[in-house]
LUMKE-768489 format. One record per residue (C-alpha): residue in one letter; x, y, z. Coordinates in steps of 0.2 Angstrom, whole numbers, plus 5000, padded with zeros to 4 digits. Layout:
// residues N
<node><residu>A</residu><c1>X</c1><c2>Y</c2><c3>Z</c3></node>
...
// end
This chain:
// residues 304
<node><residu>X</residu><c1>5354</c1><c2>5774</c2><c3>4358</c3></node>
<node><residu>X</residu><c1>5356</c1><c2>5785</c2><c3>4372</c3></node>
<node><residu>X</residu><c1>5362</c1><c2>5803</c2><c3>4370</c3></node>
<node><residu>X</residu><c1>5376</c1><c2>5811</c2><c3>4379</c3></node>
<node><residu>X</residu><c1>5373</c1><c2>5821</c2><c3>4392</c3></node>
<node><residu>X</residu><c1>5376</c1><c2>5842</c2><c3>4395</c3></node>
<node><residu>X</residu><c1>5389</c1><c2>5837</c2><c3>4408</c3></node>
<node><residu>X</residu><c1>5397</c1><c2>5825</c2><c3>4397</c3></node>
<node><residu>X</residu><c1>5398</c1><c2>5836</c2><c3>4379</c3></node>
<node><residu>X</residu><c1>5404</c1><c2>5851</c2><c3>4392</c3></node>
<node><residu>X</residu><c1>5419</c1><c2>5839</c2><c3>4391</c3></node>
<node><residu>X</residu><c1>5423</c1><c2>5842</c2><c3>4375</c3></node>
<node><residu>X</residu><c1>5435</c1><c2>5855</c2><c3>4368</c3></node>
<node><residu>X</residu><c1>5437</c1><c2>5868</c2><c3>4352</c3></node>
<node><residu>X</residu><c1>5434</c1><c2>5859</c2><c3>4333</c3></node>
<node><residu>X</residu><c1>5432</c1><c2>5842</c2><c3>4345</c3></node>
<node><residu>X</residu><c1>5414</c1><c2>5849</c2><c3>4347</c3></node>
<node><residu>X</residu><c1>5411</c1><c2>5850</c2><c3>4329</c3></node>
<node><residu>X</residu><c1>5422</c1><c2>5831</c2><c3>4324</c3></node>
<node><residu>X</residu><c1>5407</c1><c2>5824</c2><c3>4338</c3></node>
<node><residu>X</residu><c1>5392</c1><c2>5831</c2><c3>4330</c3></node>
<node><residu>X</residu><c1>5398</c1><c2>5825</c2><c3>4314</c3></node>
<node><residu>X</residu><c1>5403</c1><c2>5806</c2><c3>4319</c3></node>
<node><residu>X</residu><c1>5387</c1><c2>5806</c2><c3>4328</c3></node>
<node><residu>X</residu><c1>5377</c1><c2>5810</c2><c3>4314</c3></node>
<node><residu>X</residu><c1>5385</c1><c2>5799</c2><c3>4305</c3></node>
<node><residu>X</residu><c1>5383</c1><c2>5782</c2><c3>4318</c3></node>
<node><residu>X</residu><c1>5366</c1><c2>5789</c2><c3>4324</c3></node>
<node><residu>X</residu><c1>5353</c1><c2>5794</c2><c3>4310</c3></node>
<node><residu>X</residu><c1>5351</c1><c2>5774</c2><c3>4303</c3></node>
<node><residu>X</residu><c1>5351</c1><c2>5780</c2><c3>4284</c3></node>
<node><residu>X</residu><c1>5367</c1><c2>5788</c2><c3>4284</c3></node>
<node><residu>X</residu><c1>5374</c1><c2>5773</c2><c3>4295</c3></node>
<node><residu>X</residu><c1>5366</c1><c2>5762</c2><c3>4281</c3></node>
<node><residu>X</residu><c1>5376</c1><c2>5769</c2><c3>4268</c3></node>
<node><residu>X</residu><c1>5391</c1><c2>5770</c2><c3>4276</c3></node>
<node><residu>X</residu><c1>5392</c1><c2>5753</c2><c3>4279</c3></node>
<node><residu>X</residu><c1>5388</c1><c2>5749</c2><c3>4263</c3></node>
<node><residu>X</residu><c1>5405</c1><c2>5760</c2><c3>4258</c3></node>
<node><residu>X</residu><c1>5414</c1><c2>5749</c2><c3>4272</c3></node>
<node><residu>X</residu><c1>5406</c1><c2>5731</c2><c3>4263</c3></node>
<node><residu>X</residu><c1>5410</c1><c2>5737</c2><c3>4246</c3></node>
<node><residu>X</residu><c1>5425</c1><c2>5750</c2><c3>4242</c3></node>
<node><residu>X</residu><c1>5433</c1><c2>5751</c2><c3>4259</c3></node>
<node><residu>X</residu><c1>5436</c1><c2>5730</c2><c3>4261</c3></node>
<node><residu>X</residu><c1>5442</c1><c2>5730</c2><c3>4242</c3></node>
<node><residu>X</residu><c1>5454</c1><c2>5741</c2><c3>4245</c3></node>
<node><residu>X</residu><c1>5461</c1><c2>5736</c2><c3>4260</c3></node>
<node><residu>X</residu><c1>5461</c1><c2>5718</c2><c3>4254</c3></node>
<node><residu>X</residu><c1>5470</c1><c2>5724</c2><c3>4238</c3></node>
<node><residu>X</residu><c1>5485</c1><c2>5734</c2><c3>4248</c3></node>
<node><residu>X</residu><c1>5490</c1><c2>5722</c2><c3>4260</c3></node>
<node><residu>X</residu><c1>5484</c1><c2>5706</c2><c3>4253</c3></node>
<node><residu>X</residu><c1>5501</c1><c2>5701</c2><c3>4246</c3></node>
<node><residu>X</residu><c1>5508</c1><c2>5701</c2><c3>4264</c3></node>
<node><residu>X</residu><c1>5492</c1><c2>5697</c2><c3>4274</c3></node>
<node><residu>X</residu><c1>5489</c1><c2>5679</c2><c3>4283</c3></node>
<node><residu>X</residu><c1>5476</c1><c2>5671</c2><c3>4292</c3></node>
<node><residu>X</residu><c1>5472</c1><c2>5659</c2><c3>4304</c3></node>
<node><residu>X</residu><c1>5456</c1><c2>5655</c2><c3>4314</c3></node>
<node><residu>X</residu><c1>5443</c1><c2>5660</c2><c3>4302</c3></node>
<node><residu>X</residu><c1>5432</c1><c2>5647</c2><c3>4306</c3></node>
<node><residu>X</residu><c1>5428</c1><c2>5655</c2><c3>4320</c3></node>
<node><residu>X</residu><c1>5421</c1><c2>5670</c2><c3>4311</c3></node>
<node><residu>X</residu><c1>5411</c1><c2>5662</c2><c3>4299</c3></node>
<node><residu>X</residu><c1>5403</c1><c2>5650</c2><c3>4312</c3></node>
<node><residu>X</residu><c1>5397</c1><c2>5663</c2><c3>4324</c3></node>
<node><residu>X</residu><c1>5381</c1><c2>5663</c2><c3>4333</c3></node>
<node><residu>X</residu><c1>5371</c1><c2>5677</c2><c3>4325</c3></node>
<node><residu>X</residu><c1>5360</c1><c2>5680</c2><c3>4338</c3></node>
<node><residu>X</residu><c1>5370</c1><c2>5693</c2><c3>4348</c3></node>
<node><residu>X</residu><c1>5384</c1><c2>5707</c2><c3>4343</c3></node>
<node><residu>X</residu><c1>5400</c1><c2>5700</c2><c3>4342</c3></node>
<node><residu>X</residu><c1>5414</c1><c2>5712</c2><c3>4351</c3></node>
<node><residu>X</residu><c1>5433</c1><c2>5708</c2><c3>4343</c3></node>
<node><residu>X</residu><c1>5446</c1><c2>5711</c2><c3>4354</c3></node>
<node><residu>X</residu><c1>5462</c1><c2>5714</c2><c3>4351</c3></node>
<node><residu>X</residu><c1>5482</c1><c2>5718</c2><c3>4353</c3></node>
<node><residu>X</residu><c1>5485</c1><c2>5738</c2><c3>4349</c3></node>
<node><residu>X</residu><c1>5501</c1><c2>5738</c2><c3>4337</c3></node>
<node><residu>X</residu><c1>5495</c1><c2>5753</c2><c3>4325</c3></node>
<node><residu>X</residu><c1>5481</c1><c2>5764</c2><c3>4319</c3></node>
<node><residu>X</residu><c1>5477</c1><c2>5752</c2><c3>4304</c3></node>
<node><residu>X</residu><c1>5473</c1><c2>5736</c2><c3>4315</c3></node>
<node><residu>X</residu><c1>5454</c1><c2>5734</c2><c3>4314</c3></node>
<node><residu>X</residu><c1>5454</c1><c2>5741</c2><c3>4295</c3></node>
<node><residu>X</residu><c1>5463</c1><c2>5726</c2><c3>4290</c3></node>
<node><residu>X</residu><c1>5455</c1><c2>5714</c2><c3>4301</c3></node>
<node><residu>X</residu><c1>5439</c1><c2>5721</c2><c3>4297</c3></node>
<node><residu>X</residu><c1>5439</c1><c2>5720</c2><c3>4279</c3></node>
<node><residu>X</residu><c1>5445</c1><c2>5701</c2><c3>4283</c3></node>
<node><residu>X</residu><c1>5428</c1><c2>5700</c2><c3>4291</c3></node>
<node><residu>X</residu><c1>5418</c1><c2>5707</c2><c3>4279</c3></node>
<node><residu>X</residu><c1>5425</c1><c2>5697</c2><c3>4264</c3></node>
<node><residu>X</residu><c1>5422</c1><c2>5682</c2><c3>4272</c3></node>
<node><residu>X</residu><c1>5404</c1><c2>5682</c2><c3>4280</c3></node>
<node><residu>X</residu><c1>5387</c1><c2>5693</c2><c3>4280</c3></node>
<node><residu>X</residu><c1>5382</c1><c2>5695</c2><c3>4297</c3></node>
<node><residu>X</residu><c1>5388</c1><c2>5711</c2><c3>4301</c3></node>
<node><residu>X</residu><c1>5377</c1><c2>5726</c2><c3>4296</c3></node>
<node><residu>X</residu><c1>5386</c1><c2>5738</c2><c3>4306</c3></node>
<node><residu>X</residu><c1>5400</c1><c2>5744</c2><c3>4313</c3></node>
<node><residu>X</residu><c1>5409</c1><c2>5753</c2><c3>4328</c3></node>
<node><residu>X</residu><c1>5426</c1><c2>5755</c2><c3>4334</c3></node>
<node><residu>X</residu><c1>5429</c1><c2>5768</c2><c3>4350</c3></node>
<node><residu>X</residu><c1>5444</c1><c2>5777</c2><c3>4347</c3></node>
<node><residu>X</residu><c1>5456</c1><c2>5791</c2><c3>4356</c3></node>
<node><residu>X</residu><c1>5450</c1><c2>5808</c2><c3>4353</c3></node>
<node><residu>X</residu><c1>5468</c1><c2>5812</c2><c3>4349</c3></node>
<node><residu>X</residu><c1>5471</c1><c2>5817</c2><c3>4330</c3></node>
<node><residu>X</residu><c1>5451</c1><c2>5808</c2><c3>4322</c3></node>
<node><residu>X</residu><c1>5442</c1><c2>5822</c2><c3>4332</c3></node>
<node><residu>X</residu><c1>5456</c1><c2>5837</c2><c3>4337</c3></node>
<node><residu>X</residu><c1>5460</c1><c2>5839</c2><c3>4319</c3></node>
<node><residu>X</residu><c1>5453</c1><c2>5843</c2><c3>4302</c3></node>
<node><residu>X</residu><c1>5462</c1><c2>5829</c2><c3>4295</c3></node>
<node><residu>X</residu><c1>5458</c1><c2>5816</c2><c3>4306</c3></node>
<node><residu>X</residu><c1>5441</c1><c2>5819</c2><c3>4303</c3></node>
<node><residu>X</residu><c1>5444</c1><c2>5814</c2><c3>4283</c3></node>
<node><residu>X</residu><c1>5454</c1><c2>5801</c2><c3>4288</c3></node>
<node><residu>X</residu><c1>5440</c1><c2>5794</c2><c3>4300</c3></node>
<node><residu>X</residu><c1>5428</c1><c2>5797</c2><c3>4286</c3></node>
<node><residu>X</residu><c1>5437</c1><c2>5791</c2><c3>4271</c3></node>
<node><residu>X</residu><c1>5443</c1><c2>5776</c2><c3>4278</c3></node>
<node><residu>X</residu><c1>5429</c1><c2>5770</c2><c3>4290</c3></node>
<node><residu>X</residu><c1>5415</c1><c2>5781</c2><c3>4285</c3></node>
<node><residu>X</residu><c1>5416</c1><c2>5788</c2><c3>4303</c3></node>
<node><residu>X</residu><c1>5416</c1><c2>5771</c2><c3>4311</c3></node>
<node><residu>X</residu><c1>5428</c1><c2>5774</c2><c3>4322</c3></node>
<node><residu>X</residu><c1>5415</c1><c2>5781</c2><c3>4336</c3></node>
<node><residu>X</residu><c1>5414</c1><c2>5784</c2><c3>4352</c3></node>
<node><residu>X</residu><c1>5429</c1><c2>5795</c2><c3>4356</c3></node>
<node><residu>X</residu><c1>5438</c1><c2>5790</c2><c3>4372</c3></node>
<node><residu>X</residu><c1>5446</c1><c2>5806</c2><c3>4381</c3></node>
<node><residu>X</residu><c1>5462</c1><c2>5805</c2><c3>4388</c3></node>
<node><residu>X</residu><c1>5465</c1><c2>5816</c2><c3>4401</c3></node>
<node><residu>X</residu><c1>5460</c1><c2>5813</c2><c3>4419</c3></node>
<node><residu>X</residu><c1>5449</c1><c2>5830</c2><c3>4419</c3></node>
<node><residu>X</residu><c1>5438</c1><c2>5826</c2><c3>4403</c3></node>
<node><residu>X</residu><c1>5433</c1><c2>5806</c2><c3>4407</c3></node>
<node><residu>X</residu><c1>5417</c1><c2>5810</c2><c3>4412</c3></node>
<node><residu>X</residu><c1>5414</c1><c2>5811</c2><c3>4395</c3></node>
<node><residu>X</residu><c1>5421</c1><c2>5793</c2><c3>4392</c3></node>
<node><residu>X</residu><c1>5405</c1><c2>5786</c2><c3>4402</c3></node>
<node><residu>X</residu><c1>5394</c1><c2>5789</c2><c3>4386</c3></node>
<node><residu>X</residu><c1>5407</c1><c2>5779</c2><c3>4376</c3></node>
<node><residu>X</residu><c1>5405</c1><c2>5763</c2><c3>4388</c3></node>
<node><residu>X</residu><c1>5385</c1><c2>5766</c2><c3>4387</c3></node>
<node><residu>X</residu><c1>5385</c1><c2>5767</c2><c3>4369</c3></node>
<node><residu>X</residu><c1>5394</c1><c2>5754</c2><c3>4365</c3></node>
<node><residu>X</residu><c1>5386</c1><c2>5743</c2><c3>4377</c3></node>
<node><residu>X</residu><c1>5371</c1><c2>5745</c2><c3>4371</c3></node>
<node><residu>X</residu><c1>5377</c1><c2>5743</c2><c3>4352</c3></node>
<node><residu>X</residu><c1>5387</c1><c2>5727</c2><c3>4356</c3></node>
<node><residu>X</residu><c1>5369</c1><c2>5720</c2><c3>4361</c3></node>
<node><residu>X</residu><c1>5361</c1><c2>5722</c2><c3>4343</c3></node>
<node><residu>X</residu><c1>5362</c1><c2>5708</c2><c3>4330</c3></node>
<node><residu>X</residu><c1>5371</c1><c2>5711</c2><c3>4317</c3></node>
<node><residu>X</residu><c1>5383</c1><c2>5723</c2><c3>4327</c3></node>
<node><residu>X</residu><c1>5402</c1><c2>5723</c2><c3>4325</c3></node>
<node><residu>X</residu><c1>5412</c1><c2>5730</c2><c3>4338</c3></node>
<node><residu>X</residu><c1>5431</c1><c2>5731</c2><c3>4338</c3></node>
<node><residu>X</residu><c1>5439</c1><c2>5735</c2><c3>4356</c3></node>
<node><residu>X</residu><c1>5457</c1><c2>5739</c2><c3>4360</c3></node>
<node><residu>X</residu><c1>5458</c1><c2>5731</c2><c3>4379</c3></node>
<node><residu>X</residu><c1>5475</c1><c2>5740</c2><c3>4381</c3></node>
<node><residu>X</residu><c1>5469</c1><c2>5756</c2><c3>4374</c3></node>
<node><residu>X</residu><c1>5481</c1><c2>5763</c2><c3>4368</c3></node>
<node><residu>X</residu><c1>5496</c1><c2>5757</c2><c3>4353</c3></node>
<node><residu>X</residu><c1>5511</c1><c2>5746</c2><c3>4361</c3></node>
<node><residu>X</residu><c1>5526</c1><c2>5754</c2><c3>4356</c3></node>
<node><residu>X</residu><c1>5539</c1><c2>5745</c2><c3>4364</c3></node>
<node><residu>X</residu><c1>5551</c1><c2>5732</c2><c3>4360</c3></node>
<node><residu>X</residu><c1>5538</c1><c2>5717</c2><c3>4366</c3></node>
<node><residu>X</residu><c1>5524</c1><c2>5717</c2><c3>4353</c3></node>
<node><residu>X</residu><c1>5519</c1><c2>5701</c2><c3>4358</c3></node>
<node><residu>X</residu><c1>5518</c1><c2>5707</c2><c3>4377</c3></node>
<node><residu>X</residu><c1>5502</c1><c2>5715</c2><c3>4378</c3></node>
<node><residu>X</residu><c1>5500</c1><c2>5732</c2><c3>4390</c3></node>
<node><residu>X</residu><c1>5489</c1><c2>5732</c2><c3>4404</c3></node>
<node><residu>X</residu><c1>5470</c1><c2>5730</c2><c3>4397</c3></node>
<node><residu>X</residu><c1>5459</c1><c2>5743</c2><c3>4404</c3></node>
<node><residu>X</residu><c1>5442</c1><c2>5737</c2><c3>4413</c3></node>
<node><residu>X</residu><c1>5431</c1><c2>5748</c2><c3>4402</c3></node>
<node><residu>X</residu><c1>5429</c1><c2>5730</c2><c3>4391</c3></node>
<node><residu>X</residu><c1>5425</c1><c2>5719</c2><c3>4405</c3></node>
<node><residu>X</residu><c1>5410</c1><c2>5732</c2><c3>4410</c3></node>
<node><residu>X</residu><c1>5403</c1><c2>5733</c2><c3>4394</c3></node>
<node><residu>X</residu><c1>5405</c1><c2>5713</c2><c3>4391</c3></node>
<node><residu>X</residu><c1>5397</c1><c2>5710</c2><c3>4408</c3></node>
<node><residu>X</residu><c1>5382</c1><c2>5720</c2><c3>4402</c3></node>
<node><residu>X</residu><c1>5378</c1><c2>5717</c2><c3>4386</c3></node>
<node><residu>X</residu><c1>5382</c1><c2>5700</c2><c3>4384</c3></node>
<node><residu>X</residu><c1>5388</c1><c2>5697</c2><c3>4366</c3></node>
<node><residu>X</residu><c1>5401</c1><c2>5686</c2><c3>4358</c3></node>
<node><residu>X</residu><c1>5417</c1><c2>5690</c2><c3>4361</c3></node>
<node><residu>X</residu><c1>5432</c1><c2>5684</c2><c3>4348</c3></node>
<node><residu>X</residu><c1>5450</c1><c2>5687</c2><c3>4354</c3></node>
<node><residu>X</residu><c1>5462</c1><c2>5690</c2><c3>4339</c3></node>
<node><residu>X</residu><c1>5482</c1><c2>5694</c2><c3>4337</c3></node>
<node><residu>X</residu><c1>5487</c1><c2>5704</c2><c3>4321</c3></node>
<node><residu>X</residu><c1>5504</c1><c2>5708</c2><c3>4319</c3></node>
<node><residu>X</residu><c1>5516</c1><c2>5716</c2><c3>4304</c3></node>
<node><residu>X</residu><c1>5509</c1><c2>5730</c2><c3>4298</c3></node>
<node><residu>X</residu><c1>5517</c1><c2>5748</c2><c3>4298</c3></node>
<node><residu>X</residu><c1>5512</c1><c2>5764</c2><c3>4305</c3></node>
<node><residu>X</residu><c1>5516</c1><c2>5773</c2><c3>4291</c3></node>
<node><residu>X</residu><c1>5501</c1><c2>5771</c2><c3>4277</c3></node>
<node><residu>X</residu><c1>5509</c1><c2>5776</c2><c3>4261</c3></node>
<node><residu>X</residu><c1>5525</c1><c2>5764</c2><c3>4267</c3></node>
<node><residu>X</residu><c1>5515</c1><c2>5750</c2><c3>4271</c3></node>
<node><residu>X</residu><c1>5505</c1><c2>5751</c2><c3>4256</c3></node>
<node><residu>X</residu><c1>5521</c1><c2>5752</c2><c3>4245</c3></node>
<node><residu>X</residu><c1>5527</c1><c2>5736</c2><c3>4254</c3></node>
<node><residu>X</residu><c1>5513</c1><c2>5724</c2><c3>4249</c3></node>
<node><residu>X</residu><c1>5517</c1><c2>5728</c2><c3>4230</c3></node>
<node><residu>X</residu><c1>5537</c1><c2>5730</c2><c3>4229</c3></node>
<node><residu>X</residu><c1>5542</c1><c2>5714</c2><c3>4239</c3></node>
<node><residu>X</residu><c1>5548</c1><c2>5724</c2><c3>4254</c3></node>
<node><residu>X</residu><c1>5534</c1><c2>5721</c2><c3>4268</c3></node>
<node><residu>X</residu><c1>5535</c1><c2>5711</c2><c3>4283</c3></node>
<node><residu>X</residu><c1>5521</c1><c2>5697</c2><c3>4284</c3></node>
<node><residu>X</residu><c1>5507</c1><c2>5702</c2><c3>4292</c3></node>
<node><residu>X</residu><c1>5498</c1><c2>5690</c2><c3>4304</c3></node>
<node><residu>X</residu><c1>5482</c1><c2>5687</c2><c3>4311</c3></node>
<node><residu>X</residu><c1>5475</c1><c2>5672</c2><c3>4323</c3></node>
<node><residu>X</residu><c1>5456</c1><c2>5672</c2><c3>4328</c3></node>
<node><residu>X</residu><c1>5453</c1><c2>5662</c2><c3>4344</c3></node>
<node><residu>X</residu><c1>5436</c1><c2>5654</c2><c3>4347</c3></node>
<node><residu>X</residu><c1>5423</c1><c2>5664</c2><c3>4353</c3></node>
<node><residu>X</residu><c1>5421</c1><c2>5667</c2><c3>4371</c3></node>
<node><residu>X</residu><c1>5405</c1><c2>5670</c2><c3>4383</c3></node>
<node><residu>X</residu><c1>5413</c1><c2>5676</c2><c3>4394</c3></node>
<node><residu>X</residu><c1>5398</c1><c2>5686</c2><c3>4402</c3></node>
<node><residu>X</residu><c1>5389</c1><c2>5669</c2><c3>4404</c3></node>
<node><residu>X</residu><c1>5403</c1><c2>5659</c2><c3>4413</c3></node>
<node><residu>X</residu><c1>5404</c1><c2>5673</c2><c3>4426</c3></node>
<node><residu>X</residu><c1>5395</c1><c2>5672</c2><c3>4442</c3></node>
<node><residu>X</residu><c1>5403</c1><c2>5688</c2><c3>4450</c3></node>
<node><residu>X</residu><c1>5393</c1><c2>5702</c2><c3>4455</c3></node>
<node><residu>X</residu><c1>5392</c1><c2>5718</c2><c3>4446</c3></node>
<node><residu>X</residu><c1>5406</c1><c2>5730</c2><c3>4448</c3></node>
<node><residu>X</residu><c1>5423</c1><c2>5735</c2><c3>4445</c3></node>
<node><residu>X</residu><c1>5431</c1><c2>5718</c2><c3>4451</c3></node>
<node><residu>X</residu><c1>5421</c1><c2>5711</c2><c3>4439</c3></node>
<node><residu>X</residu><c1>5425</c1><c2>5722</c2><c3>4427</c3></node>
<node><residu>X</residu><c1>5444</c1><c2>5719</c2><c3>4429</c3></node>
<node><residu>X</residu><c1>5446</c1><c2>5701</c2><c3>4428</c3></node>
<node><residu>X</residu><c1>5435</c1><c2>5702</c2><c3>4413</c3></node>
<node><residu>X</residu><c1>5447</c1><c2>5714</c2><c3>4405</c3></node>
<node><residu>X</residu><c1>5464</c1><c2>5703</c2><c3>4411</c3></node>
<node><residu>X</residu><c1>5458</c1><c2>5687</c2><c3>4405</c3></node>
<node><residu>X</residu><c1>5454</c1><c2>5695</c2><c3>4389</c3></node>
<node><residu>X</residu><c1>5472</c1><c2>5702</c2><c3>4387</c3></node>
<node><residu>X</residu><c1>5480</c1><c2>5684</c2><c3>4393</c3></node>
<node><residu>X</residu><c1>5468</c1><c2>5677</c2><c3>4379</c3></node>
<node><residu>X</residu><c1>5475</c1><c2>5689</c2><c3>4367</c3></node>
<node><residu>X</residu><c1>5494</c1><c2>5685</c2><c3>4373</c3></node>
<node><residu>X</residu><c1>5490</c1><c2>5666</c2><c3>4371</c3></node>
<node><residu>X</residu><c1>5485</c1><c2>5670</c2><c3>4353</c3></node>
<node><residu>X</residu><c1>5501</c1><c2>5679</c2><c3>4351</c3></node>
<node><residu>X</residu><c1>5511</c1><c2>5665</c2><c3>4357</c3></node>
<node><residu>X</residu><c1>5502</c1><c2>5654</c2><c3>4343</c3></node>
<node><residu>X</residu><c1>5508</c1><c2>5666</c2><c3>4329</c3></node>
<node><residu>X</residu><c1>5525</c1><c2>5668</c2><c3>4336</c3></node>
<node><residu>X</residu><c1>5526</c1><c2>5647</c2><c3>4335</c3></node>
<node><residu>X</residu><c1>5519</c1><c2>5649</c2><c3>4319</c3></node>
<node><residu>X</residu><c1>5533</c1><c2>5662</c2><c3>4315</c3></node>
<node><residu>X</residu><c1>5547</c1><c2>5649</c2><c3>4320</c3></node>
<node><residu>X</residu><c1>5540</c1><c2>5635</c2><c3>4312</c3></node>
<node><residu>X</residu><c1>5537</c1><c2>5643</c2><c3>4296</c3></node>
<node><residu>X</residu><c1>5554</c1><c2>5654</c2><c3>4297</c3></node>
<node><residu>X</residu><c1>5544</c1><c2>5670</c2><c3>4294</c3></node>
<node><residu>X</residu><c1>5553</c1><c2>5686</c2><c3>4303</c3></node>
<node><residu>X</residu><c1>5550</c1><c2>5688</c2><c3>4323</c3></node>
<node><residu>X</residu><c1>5544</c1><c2>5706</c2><c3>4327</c3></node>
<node><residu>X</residu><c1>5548</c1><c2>5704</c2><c3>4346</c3></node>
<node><residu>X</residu><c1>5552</c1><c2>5689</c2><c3>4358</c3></node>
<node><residu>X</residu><c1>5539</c1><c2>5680</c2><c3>4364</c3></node>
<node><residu>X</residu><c1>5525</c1><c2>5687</c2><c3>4376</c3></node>
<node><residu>X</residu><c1>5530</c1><c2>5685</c2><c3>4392</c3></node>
<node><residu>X</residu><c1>5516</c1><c2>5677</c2><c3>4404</c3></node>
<node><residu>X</residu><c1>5524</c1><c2>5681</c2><c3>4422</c3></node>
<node><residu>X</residu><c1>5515</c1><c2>5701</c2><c3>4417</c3></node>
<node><residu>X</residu><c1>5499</c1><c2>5690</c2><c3>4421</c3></node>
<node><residu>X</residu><c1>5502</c1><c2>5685</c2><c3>4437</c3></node>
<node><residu>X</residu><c1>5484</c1><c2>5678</c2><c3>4439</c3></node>
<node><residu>X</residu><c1>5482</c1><c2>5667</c2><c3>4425</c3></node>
<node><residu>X</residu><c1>5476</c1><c2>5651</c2><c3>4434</c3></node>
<node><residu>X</residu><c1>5466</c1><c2>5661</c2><c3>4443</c3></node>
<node><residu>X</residu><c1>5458</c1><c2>5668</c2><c3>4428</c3></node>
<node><residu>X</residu><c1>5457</c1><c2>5651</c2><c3>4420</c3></node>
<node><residu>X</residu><c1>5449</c1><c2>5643</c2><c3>4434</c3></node>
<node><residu>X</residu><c1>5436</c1><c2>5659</c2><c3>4435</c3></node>
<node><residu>X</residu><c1>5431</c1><c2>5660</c2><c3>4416</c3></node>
<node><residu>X</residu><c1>5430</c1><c2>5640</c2><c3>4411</c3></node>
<node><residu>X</residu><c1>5416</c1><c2>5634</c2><c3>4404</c3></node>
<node><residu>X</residu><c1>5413</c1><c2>5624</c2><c3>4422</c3></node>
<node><residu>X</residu><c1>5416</c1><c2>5640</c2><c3>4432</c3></node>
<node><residu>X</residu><c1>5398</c1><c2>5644</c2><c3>4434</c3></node>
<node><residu>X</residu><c1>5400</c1><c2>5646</c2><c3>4453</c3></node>
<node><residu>X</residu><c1>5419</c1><c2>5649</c2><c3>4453</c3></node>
<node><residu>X</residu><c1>5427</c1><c2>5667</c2><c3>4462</c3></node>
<node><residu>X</residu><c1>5443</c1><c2>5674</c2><c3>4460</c3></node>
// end
């Protein structure tokens, strides 16, 4: 895996310095990865399942336990609160046994600027949640290691990669609406080639201790997840390299995640569970035929 430049650690600021060398120890040197995986496969899915299983339902996971194991696999999904992929991960893990490893790139802000964002990522990932992605316009030089990385990683077998195409939590009043995805995915997708499972997960809190309360004393909201079928997307697109590319990659993946949305809010209605937000609102995709047309299985020669 390839190490980050001078330049790019220059980038880095105060105890963010000391958080990195400690994550990448942690995700670089294969026997400390080994065992914190093994933490992840063994306490940390239990104890996720156990808080939130009361509340928790799922749909789609046919297409987690019949994927092709020849590739990584990259989930994406809709960015609602800091706990997404630690419940849609332990899903995963509970019900197949291809992934030997995992990564999820996460904002600097809070799991590398603070001491106790550094337990946090510890505790409950084992430091998993790496690459950091800087957010300031100055410092994203850095964030060309975090696309390399992962790249390469979602390359491997056995690699489990969890991707935020919005990039950062949707805090408005549309949940099911996603924000603008950011062409960061597309670029690693086009490259590296792995699967790619879209999935919508919504009902869970931001606060931990509330929403850990809440499975246990009747007064959570369900929470909802929908896996779509896998997608090779890299395969059906005969674009050349570069950031238009990249782009549509990264929208079709957001309409893909919006469609899902749109299933669990008609799943909502029909089973008369609670609506967190109105339904998603495809106009924000003004392209989506075009999209369509490009990434269809019969698009090998297709353009946008």
């Amino acid at each position: 895996m390839r190490q980050p430049t001078e330049e790019e650690l220059s980038q880095l600021r105060g105890f963010e310095k000391l958080a990195f060398r400690i994550a990448d120890k942690a995700n670089r040197d294969p026997k400390w990865k080994k065992h914190g995986h093994r933490f992840l496969d063994s306490v940390g899915k239990m104890w996720v399942y156990l808080s939130t299983n009361n509340l928790t339902r799922v749909d789609g996971l046919q297409h987690v336990r019949d994927i092709d194991r020849s590739r990584g696999v990259v989930f994406v999904c809709n960015h609602l609160t800091m706990f997404d992929f630690y419940v849609i991960s332990s899903v995963v893990l509970r019900s197949t046994d291809w992934v030997d490893r995992m990564f999820f790139p996460v904002r600097s802000a809070y799991f590398y600027e603070r001491p106790d964002g550094v337990l946090v990522n510890a505790i409950m990932s084992a430091m998993a949640m790496y690459p950091p992605v800087l957010r300031e316009k100055e410092r994203k030089a850095f964030n060309r290691y975090t696309v390399d990385f992962i790249t390469e990683a979602a390359g491997t077998p056995g690699t489990l990669i969890g991707y935020h195409p919005e990039g950062t939590r949707n805090k408005g009043a549309e949940p099911y609406t996603l924000l603008p995805a950011n062409a960061g995915i597309g670029e690693i997708i086009y490259h590296a080639k792995p699967v790619v499972i879209p999935c919508f997960i919504i009902g869970l809190q931001s606060d931990l201790a509330t929403q850990v309360r809440s499975n246990f004393d009747g007064t959570g909201q369900p929470v909802t997840i929908t896996f779509g079928a896998p997608i090779d997307l890299a395969e059906r697109c005969s674009m050349p390299k570069g950031p238009e590319a990249y782009r549509a990659m990264a929208d079709y993946l957001r309409l893909s995640i919006m469609r899902l949305g749109q299933r669990d809010y008609d799943r909502r209605v029909r089973d008369g569970l609670p609506l967190p937000g109105p339904a998603p609102r495809f106009e924000t995709a003004p392209n989506a035929a075009e999209l369509d047309r490009l990434f269809s299985p019969n698009a090998a020669s297709a353009t946008l």
